[in-house]
Phi, psi and omega in degrees: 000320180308292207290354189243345179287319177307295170308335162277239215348330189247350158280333171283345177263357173288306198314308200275345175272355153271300186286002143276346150296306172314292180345289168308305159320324194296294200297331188278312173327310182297324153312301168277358150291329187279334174284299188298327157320298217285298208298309188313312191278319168296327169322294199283336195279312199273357173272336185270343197270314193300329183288020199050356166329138180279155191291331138003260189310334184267335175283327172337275211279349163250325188092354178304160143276153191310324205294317183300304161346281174326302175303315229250300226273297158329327165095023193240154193255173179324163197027024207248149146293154163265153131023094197275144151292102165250000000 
């Protein structure tokens, strides 16, 4: 009885020790599209800014909020101020 109590236990911690691997790949891969969305839109936000495009149109067509905009136009990564000149 011991020795069958063992083997399910220890089939049951492979089984949960897979499907926490699958998880974990799932979440990361879902991560990392979501990383490559972004770098593609700031690509396309700073080719448009540079073409002069009004900003109007670049929150259109990327979805940034103006605030993200601002940053990406500025060159600053996220949650950072710029510099005051005194």
């Amino acid at each position: 009885m011991l020795t069958y109590m063992r083997k399910e236990f220890r089939k049951t911690r492979k089984e949960g020790r897979e499907e926490g691997l699958e998880e974990g790949l799932e979440k990361g891969l879902k991560k990392g599209r979501e990383e490559e969305q972004l770098e593609m839109g700031i690509s396309i936000a700073l080719a448009m800014l540079e073409a002069g495009e009004p900003e109007e149109k670049i929150l259109r067509y990327t979805g940034f909020p103006p605030a993200q905009l601002a940053e990406i136009r500025d060159g600053r990564p996220s949650g950072t101020r710029k510099p005051s000149s005194r």
